[in-house]
C-alpha positions as a printed NumPy array, in Angstrom:
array([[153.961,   5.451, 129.359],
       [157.028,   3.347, 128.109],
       [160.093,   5.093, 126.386],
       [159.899,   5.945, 122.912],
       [155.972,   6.99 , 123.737],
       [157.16 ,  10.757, 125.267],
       [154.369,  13.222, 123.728],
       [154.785,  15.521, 121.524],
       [155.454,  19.404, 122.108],
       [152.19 ,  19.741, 121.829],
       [150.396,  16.731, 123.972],
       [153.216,  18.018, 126.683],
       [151.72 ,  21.611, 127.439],
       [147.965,  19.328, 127.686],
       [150.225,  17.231, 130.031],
       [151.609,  20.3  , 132.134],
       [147.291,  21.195, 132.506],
       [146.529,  18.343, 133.324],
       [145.001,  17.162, 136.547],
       [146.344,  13.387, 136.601],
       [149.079,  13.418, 139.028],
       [150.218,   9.611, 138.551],
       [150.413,  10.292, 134.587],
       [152.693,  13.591, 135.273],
       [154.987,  11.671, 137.773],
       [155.166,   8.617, 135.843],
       [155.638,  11.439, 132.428],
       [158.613,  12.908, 134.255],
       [159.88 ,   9.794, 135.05 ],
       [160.265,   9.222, 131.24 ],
       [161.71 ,  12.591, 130.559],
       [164.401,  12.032, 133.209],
       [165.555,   8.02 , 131.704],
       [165.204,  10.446, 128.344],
       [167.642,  13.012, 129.712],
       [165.259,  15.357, 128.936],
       [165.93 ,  16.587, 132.472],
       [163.745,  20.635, 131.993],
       [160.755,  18.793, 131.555],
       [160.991,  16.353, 133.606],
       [161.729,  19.04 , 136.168],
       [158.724,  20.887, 135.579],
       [156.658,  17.745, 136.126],
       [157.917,  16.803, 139.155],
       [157.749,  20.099, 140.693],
       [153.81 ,  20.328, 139.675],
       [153.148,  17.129, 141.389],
       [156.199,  17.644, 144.43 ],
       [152.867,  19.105, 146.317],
       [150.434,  16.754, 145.383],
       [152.802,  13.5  , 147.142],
       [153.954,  15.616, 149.273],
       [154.27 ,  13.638, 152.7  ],
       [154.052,  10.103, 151.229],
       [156.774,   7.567, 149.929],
       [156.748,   9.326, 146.821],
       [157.868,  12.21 , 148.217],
       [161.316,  11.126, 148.435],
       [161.701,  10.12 , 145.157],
       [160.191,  13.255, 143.589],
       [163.065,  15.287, 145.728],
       [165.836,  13.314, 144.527],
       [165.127,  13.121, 140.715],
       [164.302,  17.315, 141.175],
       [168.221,  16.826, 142.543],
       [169.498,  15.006, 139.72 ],
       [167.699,  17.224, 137.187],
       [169.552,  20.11 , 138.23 ],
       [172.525,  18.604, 137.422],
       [171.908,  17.156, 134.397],
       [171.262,  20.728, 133.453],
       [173.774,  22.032, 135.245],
       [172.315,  24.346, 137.426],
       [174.517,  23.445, 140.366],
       [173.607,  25.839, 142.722],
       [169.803,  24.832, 142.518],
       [170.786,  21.021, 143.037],
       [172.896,  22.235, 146.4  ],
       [169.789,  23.862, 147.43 ],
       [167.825,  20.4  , 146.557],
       [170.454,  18.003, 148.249],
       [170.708,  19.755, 151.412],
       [167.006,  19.694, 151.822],
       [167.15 ,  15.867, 150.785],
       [169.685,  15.542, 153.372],
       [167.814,  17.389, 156.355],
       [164.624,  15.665, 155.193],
       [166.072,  11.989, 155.057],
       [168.782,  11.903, 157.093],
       [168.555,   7.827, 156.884],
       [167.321,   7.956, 153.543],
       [167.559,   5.247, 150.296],
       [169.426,   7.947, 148.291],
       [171.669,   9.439, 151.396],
       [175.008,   8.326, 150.032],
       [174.73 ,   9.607, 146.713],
       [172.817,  12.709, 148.302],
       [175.601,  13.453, 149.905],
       [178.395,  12.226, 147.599],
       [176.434,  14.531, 145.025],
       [176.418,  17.852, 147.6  ],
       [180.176,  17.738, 147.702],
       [180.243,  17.248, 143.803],
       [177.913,  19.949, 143.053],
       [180.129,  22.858, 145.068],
       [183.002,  20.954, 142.915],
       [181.167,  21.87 , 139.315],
       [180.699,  25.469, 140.758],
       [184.218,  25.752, 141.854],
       [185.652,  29.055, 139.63 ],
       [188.828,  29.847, 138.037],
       [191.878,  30.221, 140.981],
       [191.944,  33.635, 140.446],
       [188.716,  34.025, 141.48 ],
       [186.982,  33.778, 145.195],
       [186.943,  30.127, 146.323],
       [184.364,  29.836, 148.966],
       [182.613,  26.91 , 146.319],
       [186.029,  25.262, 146.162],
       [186.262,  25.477, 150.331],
       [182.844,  23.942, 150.66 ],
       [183.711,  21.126, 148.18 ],
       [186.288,  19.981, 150.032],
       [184.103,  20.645, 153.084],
       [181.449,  18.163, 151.98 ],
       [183.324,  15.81 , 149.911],
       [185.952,  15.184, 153.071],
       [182.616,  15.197, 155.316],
       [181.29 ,  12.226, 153.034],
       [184.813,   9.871, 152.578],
       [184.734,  10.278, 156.558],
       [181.24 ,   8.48 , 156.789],
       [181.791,   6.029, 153.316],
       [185.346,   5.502, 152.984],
       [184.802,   2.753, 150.922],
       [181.519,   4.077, 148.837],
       [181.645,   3.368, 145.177],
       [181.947,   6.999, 145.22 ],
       [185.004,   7.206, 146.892],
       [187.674,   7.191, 144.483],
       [185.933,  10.153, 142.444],
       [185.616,  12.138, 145.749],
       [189.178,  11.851, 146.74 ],
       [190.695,  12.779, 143.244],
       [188.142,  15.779, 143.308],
       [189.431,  16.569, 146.567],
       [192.821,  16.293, 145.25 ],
       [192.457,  18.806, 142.749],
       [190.235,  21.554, 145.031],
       [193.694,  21.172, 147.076],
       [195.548,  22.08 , 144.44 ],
       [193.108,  24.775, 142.774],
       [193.855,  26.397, 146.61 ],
       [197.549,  26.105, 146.799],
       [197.403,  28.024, 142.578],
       [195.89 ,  30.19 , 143.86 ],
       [198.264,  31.047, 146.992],
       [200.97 ,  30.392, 143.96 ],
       [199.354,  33.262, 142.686],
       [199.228,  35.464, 145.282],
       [203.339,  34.913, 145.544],
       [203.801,  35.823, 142.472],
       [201.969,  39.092, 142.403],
       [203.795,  40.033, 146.056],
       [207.138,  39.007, 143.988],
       [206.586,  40.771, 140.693],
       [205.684,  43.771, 143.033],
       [208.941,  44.099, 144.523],
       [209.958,  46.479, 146.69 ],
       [206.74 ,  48.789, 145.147],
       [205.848,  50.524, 148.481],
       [207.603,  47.853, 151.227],
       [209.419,  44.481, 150.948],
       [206.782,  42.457, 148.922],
       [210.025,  40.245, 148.611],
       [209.381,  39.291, 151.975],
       [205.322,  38.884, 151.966],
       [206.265,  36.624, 148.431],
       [208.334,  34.322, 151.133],
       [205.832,  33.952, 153.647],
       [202.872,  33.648, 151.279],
       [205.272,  30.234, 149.692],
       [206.628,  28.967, 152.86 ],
       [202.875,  29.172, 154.1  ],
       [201.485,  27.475, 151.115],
       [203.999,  24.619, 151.463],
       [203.402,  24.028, 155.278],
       [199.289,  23.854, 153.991],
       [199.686,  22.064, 150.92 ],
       [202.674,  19.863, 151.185],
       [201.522,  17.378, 148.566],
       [201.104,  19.86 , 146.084],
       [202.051,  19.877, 142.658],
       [203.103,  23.742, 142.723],
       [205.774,  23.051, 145.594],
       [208.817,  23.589, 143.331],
       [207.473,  26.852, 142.048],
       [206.443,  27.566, 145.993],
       [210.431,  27.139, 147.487],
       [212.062,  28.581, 143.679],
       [210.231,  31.738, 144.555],
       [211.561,  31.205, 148.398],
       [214.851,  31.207, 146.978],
       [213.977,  34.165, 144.424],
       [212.761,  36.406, 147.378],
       [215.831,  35.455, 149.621],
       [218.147,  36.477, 147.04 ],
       [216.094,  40.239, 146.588],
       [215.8  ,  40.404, 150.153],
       [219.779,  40.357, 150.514],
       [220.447,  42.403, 147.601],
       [218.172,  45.2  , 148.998],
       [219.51 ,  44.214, 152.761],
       [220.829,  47.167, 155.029],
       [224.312,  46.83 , 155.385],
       [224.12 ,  45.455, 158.895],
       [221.901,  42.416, 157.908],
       [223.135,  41.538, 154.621],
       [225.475,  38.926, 155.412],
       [222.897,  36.94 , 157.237],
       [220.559,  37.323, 154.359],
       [222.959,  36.229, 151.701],
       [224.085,  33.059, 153.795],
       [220.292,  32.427, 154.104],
       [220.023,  32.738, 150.685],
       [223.167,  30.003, 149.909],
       [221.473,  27.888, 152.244],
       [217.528,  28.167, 150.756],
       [219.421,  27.295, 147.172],
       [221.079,  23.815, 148.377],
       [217.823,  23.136, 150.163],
       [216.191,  23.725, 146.968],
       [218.627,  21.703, 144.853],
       [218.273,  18.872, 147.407],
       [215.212,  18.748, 146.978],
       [214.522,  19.267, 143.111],
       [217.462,  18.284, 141.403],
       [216.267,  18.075, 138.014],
       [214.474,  21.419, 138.632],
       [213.844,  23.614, 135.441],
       [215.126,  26.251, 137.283],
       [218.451,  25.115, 137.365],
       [219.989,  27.79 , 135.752],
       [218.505,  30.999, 137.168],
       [219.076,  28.758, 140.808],
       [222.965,  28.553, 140.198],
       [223.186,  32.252, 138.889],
       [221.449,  33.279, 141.81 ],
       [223.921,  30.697, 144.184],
       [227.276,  32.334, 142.218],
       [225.855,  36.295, 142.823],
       [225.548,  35.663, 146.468],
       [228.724,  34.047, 146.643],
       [230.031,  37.18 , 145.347],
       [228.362,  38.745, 147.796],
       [229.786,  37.372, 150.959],
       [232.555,  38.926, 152.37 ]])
């Protein structure tokens, strides 16, 4: 069957009765080059038993893969890939298998509010995969999708700093969880694109931390607090914080005794 010559709606349901394997593989083969990727997956999973075991086999598993996605049902083509990968280890589509794994955990990754086991086990795979093919055609797409996993993980610890800030001293010293939760962040993501918002809400916390000091440690705090704003200014001069990060240096200037 050549493209253009797909049946219609109807000759398709004779073709899913059928009992001509070669015509539904070759059928599904034209549905997939026609992106129409559900029935080419129903095809090839009605004859996936029948070549079971030979060449074919292969091929059959990795277009069932590559349906998935081009439905996106990315969970299903994880499932598929994995089983491509522990079935042909040293197989023709191994690369992209596993380039394609790593992608596929990328597509489910959620919002970074959310729970981000998908967006651990992207970076899992895709860093598993630029290890083995560095220098894959696939390779520049993997490492900007890692790049941005990295930094869906580090919002979401930005997050988590925020809420332990706008808490306050609600039931303890969030102030000081707010801090670690930052200074954490930055030691895990250093390259990240939130790391003025991590050490402005170091400096924020420092500040409430000596304000609500006991008398005994304030001083310390508010000289820690000095010190966290010319860090801060060292390192982000042109911050858009600028303002609030000066008001804050003058109040615990005031402060020192």
């Amino acid at each position: 069957m050549s493209a253009g010559m797909l049946p219609s709606c109807g000759d398709y349901q004779k073709l899913l009765k059928s009992k001509d394997s070669e015509l539904k593989y070759n059928s599904a083969v034209e549905y997939f080059n026609q992106k129409e990727f559900n029935k080419a997956q129903t095809l090839f999973d009605d004859v996936s038993g029948y070549y079971r075991g030979t060449e074919r086999s292969e091929d059959i598993l990795h277009y069932l893969s590559r349906c998935y996605v081009g439905q996106k049902m990315y969970t299903m083509a994880q499932e598929y890939y994995e089983t491509y990968i522990r079935s042909y280890p040293k197989g023709k589509y191994i690369i992209e298998a596993r380039y394609m794994l790593g992608y596929c955990y990328y597509s489910d990754s959620p919002d970074a509010k959310l729970d981000q086991t998908s967006t651990k086990k992207a970076i899992k795979y895709l860093e598993e995969f630029l290890d083995v093919y560095p220098d894959s055609d696939y390779a520049p797409d993997a490492r900007k999708y890692l790049d941005e996993m990295y930094d869906k993980l580090a919002l979401k610890e930005l997050y988590n700093a925020q809420l332990y800030y706008n808490l306050g001293s609600y039931l303890g010293n969030n102030y000081e969880s707010a801090r670690i939760v930052a200074s954490n962040a930055l030691k895990q993501y250093p390259y990240s694109k939130y790391r003025e918002e991590f050490s402005f809400i170091i400096l924020q916390s420092r500040y409430q931390e000596a304000i609500l000091s006991i008398a005994e440690k304030k001083q310390e705090r508010v000289q820690e607090t000095i010190d966290e704003y010319y860090n801060f200014i060292t390192d982000f001069p042109d911050t858009k914080h600028r303002k609030v990060a000066d008001k804050i240096l003058a109040q615990a200037k005031k402060m020192k005794t």
